[in-house]
N, C-alpha and C positions, 0 to 999 in steps of 0.2 A: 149281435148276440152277447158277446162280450161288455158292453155297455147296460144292457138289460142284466145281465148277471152282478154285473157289480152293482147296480142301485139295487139289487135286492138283498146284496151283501148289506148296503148301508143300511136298509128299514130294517133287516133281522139285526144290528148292531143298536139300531134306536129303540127296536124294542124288546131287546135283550133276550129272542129267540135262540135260547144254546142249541138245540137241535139244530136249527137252521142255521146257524151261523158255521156251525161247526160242519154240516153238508158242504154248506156254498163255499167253505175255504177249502175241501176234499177237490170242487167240481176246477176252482181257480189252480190248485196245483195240479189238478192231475191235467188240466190245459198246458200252464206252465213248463213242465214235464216235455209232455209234446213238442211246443214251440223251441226246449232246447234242443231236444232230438234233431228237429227238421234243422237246425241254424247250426248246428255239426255237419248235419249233411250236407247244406247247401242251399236249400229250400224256404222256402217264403212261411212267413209264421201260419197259425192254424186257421184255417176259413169256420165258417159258419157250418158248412156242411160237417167239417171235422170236427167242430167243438160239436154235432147232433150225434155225431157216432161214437164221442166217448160217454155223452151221455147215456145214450143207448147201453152201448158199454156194461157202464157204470149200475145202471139199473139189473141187467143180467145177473151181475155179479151180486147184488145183492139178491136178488130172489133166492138164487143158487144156496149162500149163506143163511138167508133166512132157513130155507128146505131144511138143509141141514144142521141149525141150531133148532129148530123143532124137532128133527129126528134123534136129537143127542139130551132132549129134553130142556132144552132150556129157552119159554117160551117166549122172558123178560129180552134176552138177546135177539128172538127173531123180529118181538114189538118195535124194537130199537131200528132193526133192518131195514121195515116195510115202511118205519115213521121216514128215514132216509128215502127212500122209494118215490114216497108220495112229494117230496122237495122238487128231488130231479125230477119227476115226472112232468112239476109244472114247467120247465122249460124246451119239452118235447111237442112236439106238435102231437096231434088226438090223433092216436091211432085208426085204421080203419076197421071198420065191423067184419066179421065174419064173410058174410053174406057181400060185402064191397069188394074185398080181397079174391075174391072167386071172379065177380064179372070184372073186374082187371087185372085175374090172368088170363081168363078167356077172351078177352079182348086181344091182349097183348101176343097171345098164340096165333090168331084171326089173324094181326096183324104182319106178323112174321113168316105166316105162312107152315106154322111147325107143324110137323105131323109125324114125329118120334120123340123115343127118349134123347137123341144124338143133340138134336134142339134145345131142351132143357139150359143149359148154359146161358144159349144167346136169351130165352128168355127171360129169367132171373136176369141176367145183366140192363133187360131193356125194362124190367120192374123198380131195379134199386135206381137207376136213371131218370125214371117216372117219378116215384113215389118214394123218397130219402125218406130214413124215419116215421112213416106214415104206418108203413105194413111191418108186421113181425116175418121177417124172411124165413124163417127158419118154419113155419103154417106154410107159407105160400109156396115152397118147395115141395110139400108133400101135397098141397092142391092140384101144381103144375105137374109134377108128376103123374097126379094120379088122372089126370086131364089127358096128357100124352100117353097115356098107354093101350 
């Protein structure tokens, strides 16, 4: 992942993408960042799966921002947000649909045998183990939920 990120540092550097350029050096520090964390702590630098979760992250946070530089009226700043958005997005793996996200929690509740809310936990834990960055967790809680009750 890390190697994929940085050749596309080098193309947006050859063809003078400042938006891009200036994303993919957000997505390299805020790795960076991480990896010094963990090397304080003790821990081994940031895996793949950790550089998908701050992309994740990192996407959040801008929507968030965006929301609210539209709601404070400034739509130049929220364009700026989503054009970031659409960067990181390309090194996210494709989301699942709607409609995908339902029959793999309902699978995943099948499989666990849940048949309360008390469940809920193990099965979110057995989603993000499945499907890293694939699903928006924060949908599939209020699926699984509304599934177990």
């Amino acid at each position: 992942m890390r190697a994929v990120l940085a050749e596309a540092l080098k193309n947006a550097l050859k063809t003078q993408d400042k938006r891009r350029i200036s994303t993919l050096r957000l997505i390299h520090a805020a790795i960076q960042d991480r990896d010094i964390a963990n090397r304080g702590a003790a821990k081994d630098p940031v895996s793949d799966e950790d550089i998908l979760q701050i992309l994740t992250k990192m996407v959040k946070q801008r929507q968030e921002s965006a929301r609210a530089f539209e709601d404070g009226g400034r739509p130049e700043l929220a364009a700026q947000e989503r054009e970031e958005i659409a960067v990181i997005a390309e090194f996210l793996p494709r989301q699942m649909g709607e409609e995908q996200v339902k029959q793999a929690c309902q699978q995943v509740i099948a499989e666990m045998g849940a048949d309360g809310l008390r469940d809920m936990g193990r099965c979110m834990a057995a989603l993000k183990e499945r499907y890293p960055g694939k699903i928006d967790f924060g949908k599939a809680s209020g699926i699984v939920k509304t599934l177990l009750q």
